[in-house]
C-alpha positions in Angstrom: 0.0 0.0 0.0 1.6 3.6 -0.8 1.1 6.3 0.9 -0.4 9.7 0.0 1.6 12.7 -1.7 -0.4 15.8 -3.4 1.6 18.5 -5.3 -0.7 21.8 -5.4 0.4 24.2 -7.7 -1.1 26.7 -9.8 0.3 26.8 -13.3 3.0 29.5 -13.3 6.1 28.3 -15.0 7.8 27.5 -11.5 5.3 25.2 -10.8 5.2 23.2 -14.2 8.7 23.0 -13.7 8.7 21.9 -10.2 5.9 19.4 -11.4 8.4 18.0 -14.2 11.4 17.4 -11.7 9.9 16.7 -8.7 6.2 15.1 -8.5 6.6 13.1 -11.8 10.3 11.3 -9.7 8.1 9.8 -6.5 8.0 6.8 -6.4 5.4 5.7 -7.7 5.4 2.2 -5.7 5.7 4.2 -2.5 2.9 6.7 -3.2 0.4 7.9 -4.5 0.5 11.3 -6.3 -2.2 13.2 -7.0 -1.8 16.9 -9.0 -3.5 19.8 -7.8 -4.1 22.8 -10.2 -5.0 25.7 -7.6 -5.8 28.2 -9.9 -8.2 25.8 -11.5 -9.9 24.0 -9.0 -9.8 26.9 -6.1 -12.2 25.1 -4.2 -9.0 23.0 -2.4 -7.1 25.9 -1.7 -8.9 26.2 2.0 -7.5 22.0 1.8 -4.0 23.7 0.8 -4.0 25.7 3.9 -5.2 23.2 6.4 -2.4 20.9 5.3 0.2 23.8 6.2 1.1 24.9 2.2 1.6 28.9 2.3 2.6 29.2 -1.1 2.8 27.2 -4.2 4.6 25.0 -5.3 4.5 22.5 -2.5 4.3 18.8 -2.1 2.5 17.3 0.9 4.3 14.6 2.0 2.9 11.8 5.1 1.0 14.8 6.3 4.0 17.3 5.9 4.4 20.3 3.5 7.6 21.1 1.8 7.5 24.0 -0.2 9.9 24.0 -3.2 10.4 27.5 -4.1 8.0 30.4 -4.5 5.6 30.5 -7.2 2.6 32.4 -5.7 1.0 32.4 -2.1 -2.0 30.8 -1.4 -3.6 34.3 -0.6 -3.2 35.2 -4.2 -5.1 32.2 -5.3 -8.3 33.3 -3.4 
């Protein structure tokens, strides 16, 4: 059984190219990866902010965000 991973993003080029080198490497034995276009669906972004992401790109990890470099915050997505 893998575990859960979601990338949020929103588009800008920083965050197709963090998509590209760092969602598509997990693992995909070890989990599960789901994509999440914030500036098209921004009815997660409140599920962004309760998992800790402040900005975007960022990949929830077991629970844990790791923010990958700074694309847009989530307060500009609203």
């Amino acid at each position: 059984m893998s575990n859960k991973a979601i990338f949020y993003h929103a588009g800008c080029p920083v965050c197709v190219a963090a998509e590209d080198n760092v969602a598509k490497a997990i693992d995909p034995t070890r989990y599960d990866v789901e994509i999440v276009h914030l500036g098209n669906d921004k009815s997660r972004v409140s599920e962004a902010e309760a998992a800790g992401v402040k900005s975007v790109p960022a990949l929830v990890l077991d629970g844990e965000p790791f923010h990958i470099n700074f694309g847009a915050s989530l307060a500009d997505l609203k």
